[in-house]
ROMI-68118 format. One record per atom (N, C-alpha, C): residue in three letters; x, y, z. Coordinates in steps of 0.02 Angstrom, whole numbers, plus 32768, in hexadecimal, padded with zeros to 4 digits. Layout:
<recs>
alaXYZ ...
</recs>
This chain:
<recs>
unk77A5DC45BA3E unk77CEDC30BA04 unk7818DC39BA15 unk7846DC09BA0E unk788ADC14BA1E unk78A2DC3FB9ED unk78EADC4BBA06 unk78FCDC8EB9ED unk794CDC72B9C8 unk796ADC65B9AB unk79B1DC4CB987 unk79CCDC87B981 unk7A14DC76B9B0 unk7A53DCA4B9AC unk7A66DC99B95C unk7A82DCEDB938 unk7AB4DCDCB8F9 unk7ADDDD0CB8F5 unk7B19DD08B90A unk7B5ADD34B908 unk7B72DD46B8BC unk7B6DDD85B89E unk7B85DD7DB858 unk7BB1DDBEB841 unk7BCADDBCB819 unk7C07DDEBB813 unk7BD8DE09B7E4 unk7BE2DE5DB7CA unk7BD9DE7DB786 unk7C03DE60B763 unk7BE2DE86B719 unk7C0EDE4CB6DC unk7C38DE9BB6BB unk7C64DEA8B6AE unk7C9CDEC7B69E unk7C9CDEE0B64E unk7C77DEABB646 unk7C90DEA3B5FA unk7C50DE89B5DE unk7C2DDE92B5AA unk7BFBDE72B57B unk7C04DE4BB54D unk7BE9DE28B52D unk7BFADE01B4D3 unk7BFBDDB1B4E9 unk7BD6DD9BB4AE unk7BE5DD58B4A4 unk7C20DD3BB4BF unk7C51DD69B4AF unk7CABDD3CB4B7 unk7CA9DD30B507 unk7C9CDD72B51B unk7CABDD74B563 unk7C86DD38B599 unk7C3EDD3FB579 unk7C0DDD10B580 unk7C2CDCC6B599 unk7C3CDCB9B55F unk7C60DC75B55F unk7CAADC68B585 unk7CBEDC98B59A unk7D15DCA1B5D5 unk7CE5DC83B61F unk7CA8DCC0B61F unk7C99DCA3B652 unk7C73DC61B658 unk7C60DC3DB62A unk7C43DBF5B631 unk7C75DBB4B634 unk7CA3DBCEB62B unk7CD6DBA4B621 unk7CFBDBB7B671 unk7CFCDBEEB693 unk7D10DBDFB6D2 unk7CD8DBD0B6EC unk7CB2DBB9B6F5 unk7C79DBA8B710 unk7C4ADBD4B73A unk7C3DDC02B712 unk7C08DC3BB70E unk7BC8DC4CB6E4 unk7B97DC5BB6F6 unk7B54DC75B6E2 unk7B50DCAEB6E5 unk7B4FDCCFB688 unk7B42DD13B68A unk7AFBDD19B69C unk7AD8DD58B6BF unk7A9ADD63B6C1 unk7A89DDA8B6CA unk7A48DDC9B6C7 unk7A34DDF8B6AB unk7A04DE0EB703 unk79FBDE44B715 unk79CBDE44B747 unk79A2DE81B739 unk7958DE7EB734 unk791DDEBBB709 unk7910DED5B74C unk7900DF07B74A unk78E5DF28B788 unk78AADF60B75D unk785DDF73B77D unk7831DFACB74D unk785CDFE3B758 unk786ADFF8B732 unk786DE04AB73B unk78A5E042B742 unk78E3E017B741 unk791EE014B740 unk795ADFF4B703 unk7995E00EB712 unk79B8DFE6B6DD unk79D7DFADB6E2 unk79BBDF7BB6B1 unk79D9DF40B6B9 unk7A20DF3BB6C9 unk7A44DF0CB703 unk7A85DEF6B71F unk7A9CDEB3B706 unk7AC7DEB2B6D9 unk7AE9DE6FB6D3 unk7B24DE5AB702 unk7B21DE16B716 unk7B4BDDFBB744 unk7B62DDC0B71C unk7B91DD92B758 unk7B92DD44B749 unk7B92DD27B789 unk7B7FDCEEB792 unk7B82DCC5B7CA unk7B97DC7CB7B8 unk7BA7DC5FB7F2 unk7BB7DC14B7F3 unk7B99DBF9B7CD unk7B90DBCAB79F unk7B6BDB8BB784 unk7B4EDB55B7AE unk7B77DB45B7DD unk7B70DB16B824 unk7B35DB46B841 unk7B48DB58B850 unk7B02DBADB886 unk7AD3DBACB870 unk7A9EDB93B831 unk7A89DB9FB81D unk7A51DB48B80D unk7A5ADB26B81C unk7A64DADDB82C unk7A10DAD9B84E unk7A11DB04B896 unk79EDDB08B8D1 unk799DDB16B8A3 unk79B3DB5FB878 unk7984DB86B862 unk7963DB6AB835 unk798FDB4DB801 unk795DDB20B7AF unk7943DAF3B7CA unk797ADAC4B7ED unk795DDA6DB7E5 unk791FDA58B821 unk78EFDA83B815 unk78C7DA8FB84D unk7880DA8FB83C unk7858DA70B86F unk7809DA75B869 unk77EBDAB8B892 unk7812DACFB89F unk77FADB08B8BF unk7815DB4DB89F unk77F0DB82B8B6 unk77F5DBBFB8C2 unk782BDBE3B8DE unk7851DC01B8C8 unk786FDC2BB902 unk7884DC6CB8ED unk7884DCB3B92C unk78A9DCDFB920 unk78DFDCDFB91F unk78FFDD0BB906 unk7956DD1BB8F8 unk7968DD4FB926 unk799BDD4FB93F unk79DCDD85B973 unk7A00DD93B94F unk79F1DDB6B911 unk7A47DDAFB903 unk7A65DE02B911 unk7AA8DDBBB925 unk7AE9DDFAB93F unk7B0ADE2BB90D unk7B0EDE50B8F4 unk7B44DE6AB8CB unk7B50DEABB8CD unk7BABDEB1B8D8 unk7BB0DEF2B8EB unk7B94DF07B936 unk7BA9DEE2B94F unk7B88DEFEB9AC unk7B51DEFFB9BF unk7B1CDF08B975 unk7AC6DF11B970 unk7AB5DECFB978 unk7A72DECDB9A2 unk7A41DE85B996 unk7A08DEA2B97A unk79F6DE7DB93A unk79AFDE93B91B unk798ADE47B91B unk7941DE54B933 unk7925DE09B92C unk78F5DE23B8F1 unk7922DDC9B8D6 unk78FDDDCBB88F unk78CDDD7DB870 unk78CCDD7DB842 unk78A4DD39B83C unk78B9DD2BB7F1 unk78C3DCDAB7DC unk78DADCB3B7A3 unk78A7DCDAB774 unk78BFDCF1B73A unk788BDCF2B700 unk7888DCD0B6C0 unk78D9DCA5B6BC unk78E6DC9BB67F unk7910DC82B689 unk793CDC33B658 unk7975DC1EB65C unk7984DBEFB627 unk79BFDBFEB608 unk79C5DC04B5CC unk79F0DBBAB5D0 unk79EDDB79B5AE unk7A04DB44B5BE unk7A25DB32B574 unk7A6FDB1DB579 unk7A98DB03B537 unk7A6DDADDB51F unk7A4CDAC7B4DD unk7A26DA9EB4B3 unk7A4FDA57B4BC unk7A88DA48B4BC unk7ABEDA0BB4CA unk7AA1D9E7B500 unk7AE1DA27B52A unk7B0DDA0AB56C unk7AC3DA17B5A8 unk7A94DA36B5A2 unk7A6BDA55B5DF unk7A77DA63B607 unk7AB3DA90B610 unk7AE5DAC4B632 unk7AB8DAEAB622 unk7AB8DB13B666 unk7A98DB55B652 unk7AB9DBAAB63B unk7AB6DBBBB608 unk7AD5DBF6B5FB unk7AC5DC42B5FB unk7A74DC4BB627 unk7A84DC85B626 unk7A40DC87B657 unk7A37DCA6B698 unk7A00DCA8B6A4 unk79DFDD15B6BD unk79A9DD0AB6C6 unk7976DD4CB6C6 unk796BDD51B6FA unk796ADD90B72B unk7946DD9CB765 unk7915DDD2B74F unk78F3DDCDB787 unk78D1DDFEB792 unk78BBDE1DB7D3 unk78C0DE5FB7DA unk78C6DE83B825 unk7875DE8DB836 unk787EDE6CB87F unk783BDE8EB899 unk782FDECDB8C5 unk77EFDED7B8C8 unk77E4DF12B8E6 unk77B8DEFAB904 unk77ADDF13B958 unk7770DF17B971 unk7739DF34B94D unk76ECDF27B93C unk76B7DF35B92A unk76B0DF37B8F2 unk76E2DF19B8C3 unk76E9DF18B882 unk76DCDEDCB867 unk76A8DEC5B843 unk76A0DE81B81D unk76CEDE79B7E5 unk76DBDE2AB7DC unk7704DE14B7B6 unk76DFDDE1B799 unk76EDDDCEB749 unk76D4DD5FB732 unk7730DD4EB73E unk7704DD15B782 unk7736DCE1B792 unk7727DC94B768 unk773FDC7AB760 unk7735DC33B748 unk774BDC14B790 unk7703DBEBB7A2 unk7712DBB3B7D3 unk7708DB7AB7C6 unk7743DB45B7EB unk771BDAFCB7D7 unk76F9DAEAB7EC unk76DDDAC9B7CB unk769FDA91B7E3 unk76A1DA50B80F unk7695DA49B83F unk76A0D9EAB853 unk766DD9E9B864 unk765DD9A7B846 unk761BD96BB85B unk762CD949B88C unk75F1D93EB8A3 unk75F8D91DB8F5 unk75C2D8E2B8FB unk75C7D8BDB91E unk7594D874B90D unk758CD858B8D8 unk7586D803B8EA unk757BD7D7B8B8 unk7538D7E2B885 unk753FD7DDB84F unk74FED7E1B809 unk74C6D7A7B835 unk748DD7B1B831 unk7465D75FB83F unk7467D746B7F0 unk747DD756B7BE unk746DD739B77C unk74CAD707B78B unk7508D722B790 unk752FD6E4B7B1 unk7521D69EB7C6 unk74E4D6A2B7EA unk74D3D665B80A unk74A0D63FB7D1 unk749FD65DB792 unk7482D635B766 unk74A8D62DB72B unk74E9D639B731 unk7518D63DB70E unk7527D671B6DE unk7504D6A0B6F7 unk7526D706B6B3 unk754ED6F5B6C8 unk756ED71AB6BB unk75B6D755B6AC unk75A8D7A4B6BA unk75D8D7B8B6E8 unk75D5D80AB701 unk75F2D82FB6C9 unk75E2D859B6A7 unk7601D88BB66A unk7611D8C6B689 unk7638D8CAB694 unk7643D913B6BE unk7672D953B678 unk7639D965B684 unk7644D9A1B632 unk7669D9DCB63D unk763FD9F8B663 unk7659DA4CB677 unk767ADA36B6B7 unk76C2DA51B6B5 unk76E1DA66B6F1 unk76D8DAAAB714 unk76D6DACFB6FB unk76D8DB1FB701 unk76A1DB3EB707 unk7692DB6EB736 unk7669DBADB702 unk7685DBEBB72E unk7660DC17B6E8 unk767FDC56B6F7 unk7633DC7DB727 unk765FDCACB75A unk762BDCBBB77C unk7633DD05B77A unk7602DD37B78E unk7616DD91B7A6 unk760EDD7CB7FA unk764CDDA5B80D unk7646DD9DB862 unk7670DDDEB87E unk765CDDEEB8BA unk7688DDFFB8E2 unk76CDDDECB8F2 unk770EDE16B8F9 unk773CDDE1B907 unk7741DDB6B955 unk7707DDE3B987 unk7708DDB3B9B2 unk76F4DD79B9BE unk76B6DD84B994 unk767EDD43B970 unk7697DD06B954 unk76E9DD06B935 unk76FADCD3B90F unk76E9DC93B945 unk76CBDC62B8FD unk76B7DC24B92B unk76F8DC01B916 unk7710DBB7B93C unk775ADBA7B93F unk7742DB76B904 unk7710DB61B906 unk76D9DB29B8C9 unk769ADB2FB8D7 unk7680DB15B87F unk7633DB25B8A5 unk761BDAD0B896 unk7600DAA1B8C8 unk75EBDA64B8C4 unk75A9DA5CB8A4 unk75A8DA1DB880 unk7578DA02B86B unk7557D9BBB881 unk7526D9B6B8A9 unk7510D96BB8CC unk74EDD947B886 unk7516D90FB879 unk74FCD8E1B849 unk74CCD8A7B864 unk74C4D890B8AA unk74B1D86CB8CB unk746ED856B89E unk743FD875B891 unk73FDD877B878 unk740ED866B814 unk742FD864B7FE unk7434D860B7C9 unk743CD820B792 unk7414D809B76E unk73F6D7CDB755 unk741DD7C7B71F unk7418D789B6F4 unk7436D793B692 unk7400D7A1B675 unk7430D7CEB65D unk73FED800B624 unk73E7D83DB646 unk73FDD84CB677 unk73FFD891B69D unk7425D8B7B689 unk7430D8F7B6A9 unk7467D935B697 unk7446D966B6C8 unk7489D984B6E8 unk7491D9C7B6FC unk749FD9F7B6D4 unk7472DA2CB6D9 unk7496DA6CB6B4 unk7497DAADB6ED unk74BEDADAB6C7 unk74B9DB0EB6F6 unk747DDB26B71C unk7450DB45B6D6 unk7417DB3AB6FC unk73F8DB27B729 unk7417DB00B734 unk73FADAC9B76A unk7413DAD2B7C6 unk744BDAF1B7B4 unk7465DB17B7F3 unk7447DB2CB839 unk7445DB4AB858 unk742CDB5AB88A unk7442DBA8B87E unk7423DBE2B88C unk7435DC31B876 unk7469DC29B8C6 unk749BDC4EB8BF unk74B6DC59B8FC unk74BDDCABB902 unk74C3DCCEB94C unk74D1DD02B94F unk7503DD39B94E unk7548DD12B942 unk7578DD21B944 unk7596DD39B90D unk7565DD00B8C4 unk7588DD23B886 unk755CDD11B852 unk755CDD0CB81A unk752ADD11B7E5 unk7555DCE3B7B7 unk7547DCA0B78F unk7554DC79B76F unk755CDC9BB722 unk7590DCA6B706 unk7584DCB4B6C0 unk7591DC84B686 unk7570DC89B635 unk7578DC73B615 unk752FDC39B616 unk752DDC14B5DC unk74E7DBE2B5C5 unk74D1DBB5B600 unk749CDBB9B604 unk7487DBADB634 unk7465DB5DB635 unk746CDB54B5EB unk745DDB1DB5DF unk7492DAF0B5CB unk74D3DB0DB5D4 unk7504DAB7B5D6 unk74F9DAA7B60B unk7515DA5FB607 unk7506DA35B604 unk754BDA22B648 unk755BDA16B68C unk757BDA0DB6B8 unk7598D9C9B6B9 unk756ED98FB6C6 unk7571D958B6D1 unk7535D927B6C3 unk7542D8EDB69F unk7519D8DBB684 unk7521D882B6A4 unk74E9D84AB6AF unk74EDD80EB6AD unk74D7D7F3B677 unk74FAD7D8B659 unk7503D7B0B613 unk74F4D76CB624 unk74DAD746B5E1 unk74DED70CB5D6 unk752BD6CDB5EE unk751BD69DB5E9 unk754DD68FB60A unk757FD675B5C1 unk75BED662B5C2 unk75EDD659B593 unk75F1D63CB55F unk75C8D5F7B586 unk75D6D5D1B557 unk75A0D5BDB521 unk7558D5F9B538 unk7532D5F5B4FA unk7544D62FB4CF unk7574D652B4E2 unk7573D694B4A5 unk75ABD667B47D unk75E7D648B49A unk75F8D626B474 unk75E3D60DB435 unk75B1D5D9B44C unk7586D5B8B415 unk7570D5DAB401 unk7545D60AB407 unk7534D62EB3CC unk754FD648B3A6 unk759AD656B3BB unk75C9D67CB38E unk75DFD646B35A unk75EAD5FEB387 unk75F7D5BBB341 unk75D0D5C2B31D unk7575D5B8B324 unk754AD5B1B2FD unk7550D5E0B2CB unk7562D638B2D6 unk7557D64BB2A8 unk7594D647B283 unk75E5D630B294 unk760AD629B256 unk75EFD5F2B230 unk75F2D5A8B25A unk75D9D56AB23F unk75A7D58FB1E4 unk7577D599B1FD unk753DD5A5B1D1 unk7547D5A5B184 unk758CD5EAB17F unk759BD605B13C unk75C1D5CDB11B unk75FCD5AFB168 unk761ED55CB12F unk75F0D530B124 unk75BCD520B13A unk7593D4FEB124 unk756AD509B0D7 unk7559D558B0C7 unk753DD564B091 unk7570D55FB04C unk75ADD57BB073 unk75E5D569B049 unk75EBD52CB01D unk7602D502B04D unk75F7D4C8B047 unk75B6D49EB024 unk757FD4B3B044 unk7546D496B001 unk7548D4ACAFCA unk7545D4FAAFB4 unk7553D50AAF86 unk759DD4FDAF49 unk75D8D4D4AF6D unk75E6D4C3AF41 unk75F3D480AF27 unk75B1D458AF4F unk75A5D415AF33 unk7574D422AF08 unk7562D441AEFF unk751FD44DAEEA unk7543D45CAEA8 unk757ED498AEA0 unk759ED493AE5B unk75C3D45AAE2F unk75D3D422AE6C unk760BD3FCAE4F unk75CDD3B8AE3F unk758ED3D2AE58 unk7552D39AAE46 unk7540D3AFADF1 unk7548D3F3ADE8 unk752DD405ADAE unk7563D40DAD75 
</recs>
């Protein structure tokens, strides 16, 4: 699993106000948890941070601060409701032999055979959360759709057990699904508005008959 450099200063100062000095120079306040330790607030680049979100993968954290490197891992990231700037993100410190729930993504790999009859791929769950080792982190965990028909679905369940870490959460959502193809859900969706203007409509000939 690659490892992302993040150079970040301590934060000096606390509060909303301050919060916002540094978003406006183009900084990310953030928080770093360690067990048995006390949480460290920093800020880092906004740009720096680019590598880490906008990503299908996994990765550990280096981060620098204060002369120290602690490797840590994304836990959380707090995104403006607007602008989708991000304003505040979570670490968390690892430890050798210590399990953590990581959220990894998901990517599907191969074409649906229900495609070639015209589904549609539904790709539902991006994520799941797993218990792992921190050496264990997988960078993604794949899903082969190759075999998958309309009117199929992957669910977790359905997984393969791996040894590295333990899948958490329902076991029965629902991953990826091959759907019908468009342009009959369409129609059915006409048919069923159609229906009610139609009754509408009889019903009030039916008054202007009487």
């Amino acid at each position: 699993m690659a490892t992302i450099q993040l150079d970040a200063e301590k934060r000096e100062k606390l509060g909303g106000s301050s919060s916002e000095v540094l978003r406006r120079l183009g900084r990310v306040p953030g928080v770093v948890y360690g067990h048995g330790e006390a949480a460290v607030t920093f800020h880092v680049k906004e740009l720096a941070l680019r590598p880490l979100i906008y990503t299908q993968e996994t990765h550990t954290i280096s981060l620098n601060l204060d002369g120290k490197s602690t490797n840590c891992i994304l836990r959380e990231v707090q995104f403006h409701p607007v602008t989708d700037r991000v304003r505040h993100i979570d670490l968390i410190a690892l430890h050798a032999g210590e399990k953590i729930k990581v959220d990894v993504p998901i990517v599907i790999t191969g074409t649906a055979a229900g495609v070639k009859d015209g589904g549609i791929v539904d790709f539902v769950l991006h994520k799941l959360s797993v218990d792992v080792l921190p050496e264990s982190i997988p960078e993604h965990i794949s899903v082969d759709i190759t075999d998958l028909k309309i009117g199929h679905s992957v669910h977790v369940k359905d997984l393969p057990a791996h040894p590295g870490y333990t899948i958490l959460g329902d076991q029965n959502s629902v991953i990826v699904a091959c759907v019908p193809p468009k342009a009959a859900a369409e129609a059915t969706e006409t048919a069923a508005v159609a229906e009610p203007e139609q009754i509408q409509a009889k019903g009030k000939k039916d008054e202007e008959a009487g």
